[in-house]
The first five atom37 places (N, CA, C, CB, O) and aatype in JSON, in Angstrom:
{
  "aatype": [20, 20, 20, 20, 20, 20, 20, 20, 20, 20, 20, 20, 20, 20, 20, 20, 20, 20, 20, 20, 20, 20, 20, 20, 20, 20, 20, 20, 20, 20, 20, 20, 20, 20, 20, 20, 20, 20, 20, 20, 20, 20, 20, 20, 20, 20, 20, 20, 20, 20, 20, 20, 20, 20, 20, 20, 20, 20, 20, 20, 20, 20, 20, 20, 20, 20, 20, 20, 20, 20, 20, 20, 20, 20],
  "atom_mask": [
    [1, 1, 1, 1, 1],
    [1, 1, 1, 1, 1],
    [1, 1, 1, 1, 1],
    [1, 1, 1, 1, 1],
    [1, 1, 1, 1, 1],
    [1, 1, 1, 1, 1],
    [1, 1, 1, 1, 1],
    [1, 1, 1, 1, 1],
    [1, 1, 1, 1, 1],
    [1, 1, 1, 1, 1],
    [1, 1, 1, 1, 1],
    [1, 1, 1, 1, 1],
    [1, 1, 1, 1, 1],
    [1, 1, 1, 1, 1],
    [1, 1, 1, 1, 1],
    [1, 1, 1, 1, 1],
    [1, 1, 1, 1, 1],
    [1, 1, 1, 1, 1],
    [1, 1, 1, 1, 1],
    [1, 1, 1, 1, 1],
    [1, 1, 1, 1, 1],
    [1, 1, 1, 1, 1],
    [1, 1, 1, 1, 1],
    [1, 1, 1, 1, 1],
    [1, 1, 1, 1, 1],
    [1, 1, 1, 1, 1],
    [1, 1, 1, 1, 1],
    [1, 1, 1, 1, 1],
    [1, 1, 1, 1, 1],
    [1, 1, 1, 1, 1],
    [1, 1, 1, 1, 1],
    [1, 1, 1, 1, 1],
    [1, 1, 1, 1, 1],
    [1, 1, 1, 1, 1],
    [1, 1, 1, 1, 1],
    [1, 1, 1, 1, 1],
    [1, 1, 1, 1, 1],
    [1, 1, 1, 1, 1],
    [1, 1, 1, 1, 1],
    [1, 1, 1, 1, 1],
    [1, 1, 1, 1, 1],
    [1, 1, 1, 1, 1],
    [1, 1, 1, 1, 1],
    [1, 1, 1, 1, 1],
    [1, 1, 1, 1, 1],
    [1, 1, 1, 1, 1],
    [1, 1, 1, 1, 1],
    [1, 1, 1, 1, 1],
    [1, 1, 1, 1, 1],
    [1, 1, 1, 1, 1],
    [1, 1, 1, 1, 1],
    [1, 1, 1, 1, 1],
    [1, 1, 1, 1, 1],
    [1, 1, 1, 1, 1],
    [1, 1, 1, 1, 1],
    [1, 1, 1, 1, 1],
    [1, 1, 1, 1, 1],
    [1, 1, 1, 1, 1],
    [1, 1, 1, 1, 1],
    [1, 1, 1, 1, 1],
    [1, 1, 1, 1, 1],
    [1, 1, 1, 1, 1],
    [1, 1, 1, 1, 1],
    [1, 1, 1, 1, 1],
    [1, 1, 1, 1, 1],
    [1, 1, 1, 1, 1],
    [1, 1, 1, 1, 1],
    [1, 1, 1, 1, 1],
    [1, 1, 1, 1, 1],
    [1, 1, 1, 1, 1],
    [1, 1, 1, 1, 1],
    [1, 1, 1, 1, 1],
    [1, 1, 1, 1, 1],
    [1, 1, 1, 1, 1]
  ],
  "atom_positions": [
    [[-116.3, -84.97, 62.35], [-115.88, -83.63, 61.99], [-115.39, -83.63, 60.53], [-114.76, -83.14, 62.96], [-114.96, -84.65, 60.0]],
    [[-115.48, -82.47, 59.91], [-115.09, -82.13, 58.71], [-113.33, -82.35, 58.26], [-115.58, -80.67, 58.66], [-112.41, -81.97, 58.98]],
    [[-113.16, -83.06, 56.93], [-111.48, -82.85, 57.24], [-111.33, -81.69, 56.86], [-110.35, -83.77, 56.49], [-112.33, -81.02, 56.6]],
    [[-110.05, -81.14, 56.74], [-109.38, -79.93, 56.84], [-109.83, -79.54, 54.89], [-107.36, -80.19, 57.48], [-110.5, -78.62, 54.42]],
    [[-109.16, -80.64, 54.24], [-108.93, -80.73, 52.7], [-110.44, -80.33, 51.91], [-108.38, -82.47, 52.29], [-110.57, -79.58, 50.94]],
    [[-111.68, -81.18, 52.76], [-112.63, -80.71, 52.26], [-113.13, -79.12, 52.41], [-113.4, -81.53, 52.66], [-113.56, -78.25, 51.65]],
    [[-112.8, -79.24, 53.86], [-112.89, -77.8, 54.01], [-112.09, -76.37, 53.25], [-112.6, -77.78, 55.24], [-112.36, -75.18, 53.43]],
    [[-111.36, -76.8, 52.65], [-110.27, -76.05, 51.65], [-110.79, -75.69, 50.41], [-109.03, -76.91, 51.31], [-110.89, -74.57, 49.9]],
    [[-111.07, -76.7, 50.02], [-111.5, -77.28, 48.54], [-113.06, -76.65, 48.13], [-111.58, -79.2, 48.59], [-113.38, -76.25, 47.01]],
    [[-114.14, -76.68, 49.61], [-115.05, -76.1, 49.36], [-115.23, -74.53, 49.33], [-115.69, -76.63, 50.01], [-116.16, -73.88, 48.87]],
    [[-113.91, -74.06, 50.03], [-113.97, -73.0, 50.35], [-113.64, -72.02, 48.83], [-113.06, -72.94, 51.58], [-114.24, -71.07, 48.35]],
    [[-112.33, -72.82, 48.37], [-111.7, -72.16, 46.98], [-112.76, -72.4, 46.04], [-110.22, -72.85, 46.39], [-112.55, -71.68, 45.06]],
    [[-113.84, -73.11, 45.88], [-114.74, -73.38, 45.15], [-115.8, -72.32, 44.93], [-115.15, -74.43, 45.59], [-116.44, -72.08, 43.9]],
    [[-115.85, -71.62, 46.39], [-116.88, -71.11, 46.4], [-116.16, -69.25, 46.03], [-117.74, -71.6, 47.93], [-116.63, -68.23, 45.55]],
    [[-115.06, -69.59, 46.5], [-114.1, -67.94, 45.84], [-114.17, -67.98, 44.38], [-112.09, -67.82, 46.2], [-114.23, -66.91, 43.76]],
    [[-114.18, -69.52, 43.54], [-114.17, -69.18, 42.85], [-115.07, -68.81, 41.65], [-113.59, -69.54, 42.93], [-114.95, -68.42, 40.49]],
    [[-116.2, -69.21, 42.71], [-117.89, -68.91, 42.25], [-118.35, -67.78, 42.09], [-118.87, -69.32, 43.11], [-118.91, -67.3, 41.1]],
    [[-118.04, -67.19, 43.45], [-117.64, -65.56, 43.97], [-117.29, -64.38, 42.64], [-115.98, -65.68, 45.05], [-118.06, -63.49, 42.26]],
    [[-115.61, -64.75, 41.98], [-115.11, -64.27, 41.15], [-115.73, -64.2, 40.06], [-114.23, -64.64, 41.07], [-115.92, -63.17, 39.41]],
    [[-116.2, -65.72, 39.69], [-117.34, -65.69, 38.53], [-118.37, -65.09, 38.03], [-117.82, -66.38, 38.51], [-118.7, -64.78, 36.89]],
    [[-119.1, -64.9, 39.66], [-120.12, -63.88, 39.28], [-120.18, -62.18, 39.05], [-120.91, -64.09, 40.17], [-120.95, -61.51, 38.36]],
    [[-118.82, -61.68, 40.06], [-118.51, -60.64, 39.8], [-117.94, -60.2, 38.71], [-118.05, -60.4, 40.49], [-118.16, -59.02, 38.43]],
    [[-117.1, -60.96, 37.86], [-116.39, -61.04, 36.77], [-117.63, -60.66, 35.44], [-115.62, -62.62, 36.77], [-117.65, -59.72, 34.64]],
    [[-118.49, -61.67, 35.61], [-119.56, -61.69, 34.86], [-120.43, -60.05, 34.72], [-120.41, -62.88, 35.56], [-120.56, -59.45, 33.65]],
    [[-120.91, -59.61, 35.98], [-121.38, -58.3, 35.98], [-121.45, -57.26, 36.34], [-121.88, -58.22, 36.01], [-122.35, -56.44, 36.55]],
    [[-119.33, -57.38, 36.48], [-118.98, -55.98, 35.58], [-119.09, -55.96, 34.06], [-117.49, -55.57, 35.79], [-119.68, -55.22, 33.27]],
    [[-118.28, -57.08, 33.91], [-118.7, -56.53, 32.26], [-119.95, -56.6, 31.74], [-118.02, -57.27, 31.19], [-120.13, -56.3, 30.56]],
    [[-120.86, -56.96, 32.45], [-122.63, -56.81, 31.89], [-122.86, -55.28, 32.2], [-124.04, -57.96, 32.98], [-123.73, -54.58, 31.67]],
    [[-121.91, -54.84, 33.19], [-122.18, -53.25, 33.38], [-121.43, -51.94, 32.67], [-121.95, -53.04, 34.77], [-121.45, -50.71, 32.77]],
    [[-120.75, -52.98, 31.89], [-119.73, -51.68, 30.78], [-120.62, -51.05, 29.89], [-118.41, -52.38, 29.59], [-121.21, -51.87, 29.19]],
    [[-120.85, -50.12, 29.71], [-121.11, -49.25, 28.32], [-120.14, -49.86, 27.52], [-120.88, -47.51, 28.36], [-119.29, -50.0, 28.4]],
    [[-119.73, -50.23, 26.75], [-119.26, -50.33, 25.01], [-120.3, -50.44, 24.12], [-118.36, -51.63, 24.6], [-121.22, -51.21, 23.84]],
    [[-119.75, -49.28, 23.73], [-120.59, -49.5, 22.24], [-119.16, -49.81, 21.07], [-121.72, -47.65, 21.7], [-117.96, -49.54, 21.14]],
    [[-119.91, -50.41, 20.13], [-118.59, -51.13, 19.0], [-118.5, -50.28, 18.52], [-118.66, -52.31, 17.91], [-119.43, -49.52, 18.25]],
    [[-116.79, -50.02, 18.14], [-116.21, -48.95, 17.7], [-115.92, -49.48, 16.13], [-114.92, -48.52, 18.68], [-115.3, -50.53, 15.95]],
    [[-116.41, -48.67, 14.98], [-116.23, -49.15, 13.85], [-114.87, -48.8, 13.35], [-117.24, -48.78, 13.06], [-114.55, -47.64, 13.09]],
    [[-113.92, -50.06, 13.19], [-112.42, -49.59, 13.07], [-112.26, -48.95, 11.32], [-111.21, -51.19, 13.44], [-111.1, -48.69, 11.01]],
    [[-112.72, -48.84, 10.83], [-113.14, -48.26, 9.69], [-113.28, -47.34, 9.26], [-113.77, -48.41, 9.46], [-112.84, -47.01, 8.15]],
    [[-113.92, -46.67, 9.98], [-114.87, -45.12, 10.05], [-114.02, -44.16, 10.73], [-116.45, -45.18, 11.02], [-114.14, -42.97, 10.42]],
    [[-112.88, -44.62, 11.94], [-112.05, -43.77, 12.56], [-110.84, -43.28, 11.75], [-111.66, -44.39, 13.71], [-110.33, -44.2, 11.11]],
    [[-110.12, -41.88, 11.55], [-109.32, -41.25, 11.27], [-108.39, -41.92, 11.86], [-109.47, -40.11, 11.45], [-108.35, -42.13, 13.07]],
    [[-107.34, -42.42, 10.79], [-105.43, -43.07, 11.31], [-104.71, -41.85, 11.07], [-104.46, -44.58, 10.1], [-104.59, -40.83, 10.39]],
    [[-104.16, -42.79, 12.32], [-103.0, -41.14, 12.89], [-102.11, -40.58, 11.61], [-101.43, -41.66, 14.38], [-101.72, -41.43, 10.8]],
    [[-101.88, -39.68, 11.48], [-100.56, -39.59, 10.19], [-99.59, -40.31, 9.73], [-99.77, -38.77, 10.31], [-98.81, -40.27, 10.68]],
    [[-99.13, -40.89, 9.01], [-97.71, -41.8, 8.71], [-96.82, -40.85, 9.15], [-97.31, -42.31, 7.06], [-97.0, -39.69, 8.79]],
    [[-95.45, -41.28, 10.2], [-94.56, -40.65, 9.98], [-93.65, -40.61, 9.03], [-94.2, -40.69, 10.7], [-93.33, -41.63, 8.42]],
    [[-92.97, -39.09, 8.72], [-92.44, -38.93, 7.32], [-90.56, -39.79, 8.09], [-92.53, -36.6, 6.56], [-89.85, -39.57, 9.07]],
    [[-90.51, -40.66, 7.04], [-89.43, -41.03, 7.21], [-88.22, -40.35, 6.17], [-89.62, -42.39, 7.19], [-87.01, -40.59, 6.28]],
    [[-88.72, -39.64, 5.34], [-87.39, -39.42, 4.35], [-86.47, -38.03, 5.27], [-88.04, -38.81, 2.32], [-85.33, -37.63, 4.99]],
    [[-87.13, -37.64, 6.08], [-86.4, -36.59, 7.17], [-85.15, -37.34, 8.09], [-87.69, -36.0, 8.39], [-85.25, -38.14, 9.01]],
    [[-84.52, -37.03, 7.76], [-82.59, -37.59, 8.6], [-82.92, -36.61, 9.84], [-80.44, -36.89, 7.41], [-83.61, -35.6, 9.97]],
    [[-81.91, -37.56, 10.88], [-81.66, -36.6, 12.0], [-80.33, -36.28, 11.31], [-81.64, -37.19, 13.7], [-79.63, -36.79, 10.43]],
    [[-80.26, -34.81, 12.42], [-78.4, -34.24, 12.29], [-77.89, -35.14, 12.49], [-77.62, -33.16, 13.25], [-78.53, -35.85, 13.28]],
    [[-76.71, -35.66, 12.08], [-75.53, -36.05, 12.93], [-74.78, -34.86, 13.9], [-74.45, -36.62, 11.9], [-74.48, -33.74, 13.47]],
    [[-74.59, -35.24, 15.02], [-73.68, -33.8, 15.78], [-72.55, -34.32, 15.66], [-73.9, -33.27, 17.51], [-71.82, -33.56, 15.04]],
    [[-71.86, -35.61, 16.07], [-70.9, -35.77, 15.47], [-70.22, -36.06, 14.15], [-70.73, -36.2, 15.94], [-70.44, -37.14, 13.58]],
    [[-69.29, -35.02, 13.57], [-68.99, -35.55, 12.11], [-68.27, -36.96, 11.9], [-68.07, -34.53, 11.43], [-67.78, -37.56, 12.86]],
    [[-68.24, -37.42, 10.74], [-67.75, -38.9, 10.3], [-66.6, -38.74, 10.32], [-68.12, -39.53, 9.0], [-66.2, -37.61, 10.01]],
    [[-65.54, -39.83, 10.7], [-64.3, -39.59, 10.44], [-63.74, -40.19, 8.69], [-63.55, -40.31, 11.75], [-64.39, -41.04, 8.07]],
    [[-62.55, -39.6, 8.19], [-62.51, -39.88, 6.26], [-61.92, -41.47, 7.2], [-60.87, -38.49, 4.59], [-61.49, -41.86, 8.29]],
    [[-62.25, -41.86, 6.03], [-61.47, -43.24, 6.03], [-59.9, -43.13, 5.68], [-62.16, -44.25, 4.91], [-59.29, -42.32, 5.0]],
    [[-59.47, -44.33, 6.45], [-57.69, -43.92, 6.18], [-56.9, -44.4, 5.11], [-56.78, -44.41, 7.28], [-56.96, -45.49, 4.54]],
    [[-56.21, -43.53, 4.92], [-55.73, -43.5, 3.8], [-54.64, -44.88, 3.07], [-55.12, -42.23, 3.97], [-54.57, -45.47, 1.99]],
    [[-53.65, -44.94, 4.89], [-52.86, -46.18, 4.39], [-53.66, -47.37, 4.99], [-51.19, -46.2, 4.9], [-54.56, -47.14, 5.79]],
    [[-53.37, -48.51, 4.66], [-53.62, -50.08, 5.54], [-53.33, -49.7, 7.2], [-52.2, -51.56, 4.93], [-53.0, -48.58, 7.6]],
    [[-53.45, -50.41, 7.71], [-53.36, -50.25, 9.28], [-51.97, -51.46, 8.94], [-55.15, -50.8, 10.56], [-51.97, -52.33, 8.07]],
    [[-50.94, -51.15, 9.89], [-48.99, -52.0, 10.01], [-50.51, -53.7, 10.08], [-47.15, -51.39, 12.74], [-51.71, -53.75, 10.35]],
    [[-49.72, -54.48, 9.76], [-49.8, -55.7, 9.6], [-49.56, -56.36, 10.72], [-49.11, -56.06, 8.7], [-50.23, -57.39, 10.83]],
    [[-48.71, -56.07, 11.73], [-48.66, -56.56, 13.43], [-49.72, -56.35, 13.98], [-47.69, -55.89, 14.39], [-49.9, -56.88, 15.08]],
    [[-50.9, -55.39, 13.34], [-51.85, -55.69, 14.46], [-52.95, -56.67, 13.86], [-52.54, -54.29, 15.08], [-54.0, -56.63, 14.5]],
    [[-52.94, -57.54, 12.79], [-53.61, -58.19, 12.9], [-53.09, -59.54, 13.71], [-54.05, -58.19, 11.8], [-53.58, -60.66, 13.83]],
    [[-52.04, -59.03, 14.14], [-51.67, -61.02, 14.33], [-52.76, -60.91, 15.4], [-49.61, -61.85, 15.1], [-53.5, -60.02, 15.81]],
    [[-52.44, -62.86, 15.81], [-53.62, -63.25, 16.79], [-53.1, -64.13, 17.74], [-54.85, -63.94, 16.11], [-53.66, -65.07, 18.3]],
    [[-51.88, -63.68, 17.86], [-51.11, -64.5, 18.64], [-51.1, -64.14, 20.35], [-49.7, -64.39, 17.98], [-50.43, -64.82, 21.12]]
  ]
}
Protein backbone atom coordinates (compact mmCIF):
# COMPACT_ATOMS: atom_id res chain seq x y z
CA UNK A 1 0.00 0.00 0.00
CA UNK A 2 0.81 3.56 -0.61
CA UNK A 3 2.35 5.57 2.45
CA UNK A 4 0.31 8.31 3.65
CA UNK A 5 3.47 11.06 2.96
CA UNK A 6 3.64 10.01 -0.61
CA UNK A 7 0.26 10.29 -0.93
CA UNK A 8 0.35 13.99 0.40
CA UNK A 9 3.20 15.11 -1.44
CA UNK A 10 1.69 13.85 -4.73
CA UNK A 11 -1.35 15.30 -4.08
CA UNK A 12 0.07 19.09 -3.19
CA UNK A 13 2.09 18.60 -6.31
CA UNK A 14 -0.52 18.18 -8.40
CA UNK A 15 -2.64 21.43 -6.66
CA UNK A 16 0.15 22.89 -7.39
CA UNK A 17 0.24 22.09 -11.08
CA UNK A 18 -3.47 22.82 -11.03
CA UNK A 19 -2.74 26.57 -9.83
CA UNK A 20 -0.05 26.85 -12.40
CA UNK A 21 -2.01 26.29 -15.14
CA UNK A 22 -4.86 28.36 -14.17
CA UNK A 23 -2.67 31.14 -13.05
CA UNK A 24 -1.06 30.98 -16.44
CA UNK A 25 -4.46 31.41 -18.50
CA UNK A 26 -6.02 33.92 -16.89
CA UNK A 27 -3.56 36.14 -17.54
CA UNK A 28 -3.19 34.78 -21.24
CA UNK A 29 -6.91 35.89 -21.12
CA UNK A 30 -6.54 39.60 -19.99
CA UNK A 31 -7.01 42.27 -22.54
CA UNK A 32 -4.10 44.77 -21.61
CA UNK A 33 -3.11 46.78 -23.87
CA UNK A 34 0.19 48.97 -22.68
CA UNK A 35 -0.71 52.05 -21.33
CA UNK A 36 1.79 54.75 -22.49
CA UNK A 37 2.68 56.50 -19.10
CA UNK A 38 3.66 59.46 -21.10
CA UNK A 39 0.92 60.34 -23.26
CA UNK A 40 -1.63 60.32 -20.16
CA UNK A 41 -2.79 63.72 -18.56
CA UNK A 42 -1.29 64.11 -14.56
CA UNK A 43 -3.74 64.96 -12.23
CA UNK A 44 -3.28 68.73 -11.12
CA UNK A 45 -0.58 69.62 -8.46
CA UNK A 46 -2.20 70.52 -5.40
CA UNK A 47 -1.91 74.24 -4.62
CA UNK A 48 -0.12 74.26 -1.41
CA UNK A 49 0.38 78.03 -0.74
CA UNK A 50 -3.56 77.94 0.45
CA UNK A 51 -3.56 77.75 4.62
CA UNK A 52 -6.39 76.17 6.33
CA UNK A 53 -8.37 78.52 8.94
CA UNK A 54 -7.27 78.09 12.18
CA UNK A 55 -10.75 77.97 14.30
CA UNK A 56 -8.94 78.12 17.20
CA UNK A 57 -7.04 81.42 17.89
CA UNK A 58 -3.25 81.31 19.19
CA UNK A 59 -2.72 82.11 22.58
CA UNK A 60 0.08 85.67 23.01
CA UNK A 61 2.91 84.31 24.62
CA UNK A 62 3.44 85.24 28.31
CA UNK A 63 4.58 87.95 29.31
CA UNK A 64 6.41 87.07 32.72
CA UNK A 65 8.80 83.73 33.20
CA UNK A 66 6.67 80.98 34.63
CA UNK A 67 7.70 81.08 39.28
CA UNK A 68 10.88 78.98 39.19
CA UNK A 69 9.26 76.11 41.61
CA UNK A 70 7.88 74.65 38.78
CA UNK A 71 10.78 73.72 37.20
CA UNK A 72 12.20 71.80 40.04
CA UNK A 73 12.44 68.00 39.47
CA UNK A 74 12.36 66.87 42.62
Amino acid sequence: MVEANILIYALSGLIVVLAGLLTTRAIKRRKSKPENIWATKSAPAPNYTQRIPITTPIPPPPIAPPPAHLFSNR
